[in-house]
PALO-727009 format. One record per residue (C-alpha): residue in one letter; residue number from 1; x, y, z. Coordinates in Angstrom, 3 decimals. Example, Ala and Ser with C-alpha at 12.3 -4.5 7.8 and 13.67 -1.06 7.14 Angstrom:
<nodes>
+---------+-----+----------+----------+----------+
! residuo ! num !       c1 !       c2 !       c3 !
+---------+-----+----------+----------+----------+
!       a !   1 !   12.300 !   -4.500 !    7.800 !
!       s !   2 !   13.670 !   -1.060 !    7.140 !
+---------+-----+----------+----------+----------+
</nodes>
This chain:
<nodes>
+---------+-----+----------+----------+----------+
! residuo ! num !       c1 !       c2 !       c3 !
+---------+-----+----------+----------+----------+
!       x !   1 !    0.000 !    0.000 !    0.000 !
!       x !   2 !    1.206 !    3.498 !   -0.692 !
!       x !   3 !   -0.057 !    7.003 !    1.371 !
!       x !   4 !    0.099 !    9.847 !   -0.446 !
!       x !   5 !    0.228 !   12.800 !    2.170 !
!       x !   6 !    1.076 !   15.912 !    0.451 !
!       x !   7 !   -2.135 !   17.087 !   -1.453 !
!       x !   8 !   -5.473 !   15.338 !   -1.065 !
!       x !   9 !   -4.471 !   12.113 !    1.064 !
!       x !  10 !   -4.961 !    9.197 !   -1.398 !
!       x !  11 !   -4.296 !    5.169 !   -0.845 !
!       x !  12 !   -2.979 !    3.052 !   -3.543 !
!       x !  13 !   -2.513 !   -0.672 !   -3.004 !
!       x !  14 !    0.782 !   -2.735 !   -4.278 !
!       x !  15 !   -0.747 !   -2.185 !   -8.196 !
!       x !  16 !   -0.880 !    1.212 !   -7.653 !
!       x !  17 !   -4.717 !    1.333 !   -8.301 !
!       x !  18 !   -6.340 !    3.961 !   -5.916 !
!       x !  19 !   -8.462 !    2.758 !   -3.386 !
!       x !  20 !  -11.319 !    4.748 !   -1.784 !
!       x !  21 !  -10.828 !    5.769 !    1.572 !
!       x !  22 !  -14.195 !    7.126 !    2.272 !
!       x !  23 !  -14.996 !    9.753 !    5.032 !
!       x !  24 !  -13.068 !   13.089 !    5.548 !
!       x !  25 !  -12.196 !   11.362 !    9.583 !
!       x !  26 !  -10.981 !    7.833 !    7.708 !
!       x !  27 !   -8.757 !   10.082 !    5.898 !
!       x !  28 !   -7.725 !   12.329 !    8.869 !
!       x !  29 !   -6.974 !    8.935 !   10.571 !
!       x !  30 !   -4.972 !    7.703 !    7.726 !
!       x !  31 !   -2.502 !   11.010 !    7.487 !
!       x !  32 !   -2.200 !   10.921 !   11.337 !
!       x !  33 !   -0.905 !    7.327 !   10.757 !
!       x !  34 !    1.238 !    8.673 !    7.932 !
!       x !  35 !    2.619 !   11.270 !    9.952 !
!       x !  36 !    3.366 !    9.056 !   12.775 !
!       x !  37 !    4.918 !    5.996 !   10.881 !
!       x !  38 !    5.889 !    2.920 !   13.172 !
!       x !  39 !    5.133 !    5.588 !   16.380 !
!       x !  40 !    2.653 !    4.909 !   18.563 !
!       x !  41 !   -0.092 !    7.176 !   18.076 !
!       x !  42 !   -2.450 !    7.630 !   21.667 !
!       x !  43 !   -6.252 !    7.548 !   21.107 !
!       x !  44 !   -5.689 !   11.081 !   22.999 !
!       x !  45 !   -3.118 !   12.372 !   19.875 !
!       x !  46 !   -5.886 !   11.318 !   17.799 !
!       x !  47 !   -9.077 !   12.965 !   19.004 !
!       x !  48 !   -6.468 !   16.610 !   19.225 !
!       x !  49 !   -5.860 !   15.931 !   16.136 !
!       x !  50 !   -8.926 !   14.494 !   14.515 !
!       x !  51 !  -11.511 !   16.793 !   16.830 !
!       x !  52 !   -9.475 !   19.761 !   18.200 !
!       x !  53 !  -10.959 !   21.649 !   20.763 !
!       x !  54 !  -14.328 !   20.390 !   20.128 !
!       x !  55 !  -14.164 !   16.818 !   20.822 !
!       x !  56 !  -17.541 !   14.142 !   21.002 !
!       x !  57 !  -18.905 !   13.034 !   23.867 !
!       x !  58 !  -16.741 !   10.323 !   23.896 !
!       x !  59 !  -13.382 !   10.715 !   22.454 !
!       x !  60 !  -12.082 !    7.693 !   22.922 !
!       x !  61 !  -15.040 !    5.236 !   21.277 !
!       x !  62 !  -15.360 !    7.591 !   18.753 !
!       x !  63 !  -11.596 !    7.454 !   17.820 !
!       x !  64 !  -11.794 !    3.369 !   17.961 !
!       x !  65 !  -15.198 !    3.657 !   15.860 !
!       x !  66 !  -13.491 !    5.642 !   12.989 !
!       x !  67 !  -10.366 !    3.039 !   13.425 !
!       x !  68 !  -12.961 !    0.291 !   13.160 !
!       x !  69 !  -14.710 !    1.702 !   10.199 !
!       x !  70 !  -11.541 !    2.448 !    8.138 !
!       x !  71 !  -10.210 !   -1.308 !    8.634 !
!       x !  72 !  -13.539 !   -3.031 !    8.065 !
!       x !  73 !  -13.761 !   -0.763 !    4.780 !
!       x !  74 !  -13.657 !   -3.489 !    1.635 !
!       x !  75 !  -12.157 !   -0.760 !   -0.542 !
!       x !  76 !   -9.142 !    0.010 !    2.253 !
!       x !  77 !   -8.347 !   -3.832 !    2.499 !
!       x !  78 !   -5.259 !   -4.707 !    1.175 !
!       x !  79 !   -5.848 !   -7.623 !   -1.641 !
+---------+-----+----------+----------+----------+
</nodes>
């Protein structure tokens, strides 16, 4: 898989065919893990980033959902 960060944040698998990431957050997600390559990246680092100042109710499911979503995603499964 390749991450393209600078520009629109785009996923291509090992063919280089785009795949579709899907929401605006799956894509936030994906740049934070980008940006943070083989760091660990806090569910805490994630809703700053992700949610700023204005945060959900819950931070920290709603930061797992969006994880959850963007793996269970056909389209962002590697082949």
């Amino acid at each position: 898989m390749k991450l393209a960060l600078l520009g629109p944040v785009e996923l291509a698998d090992a063919d280089g065919k785009r795949v579709t990431v899907g929401s605006r957050r799956h894509r936030q997600l994906l740049a934070i893990f980008g940006l943070y390559r083989e760091q660990v990246v806090t569910t805490e680092t994630i809703t700053d980033l992700i949610w700023g100042e204005d945060p959900p109710a819950d931070p920290s499911c709603s930061s797992v959902c969006t994880m959850g979503c963007l793996i269970k995603a056909p389209s962002a499964r590697a082949p």
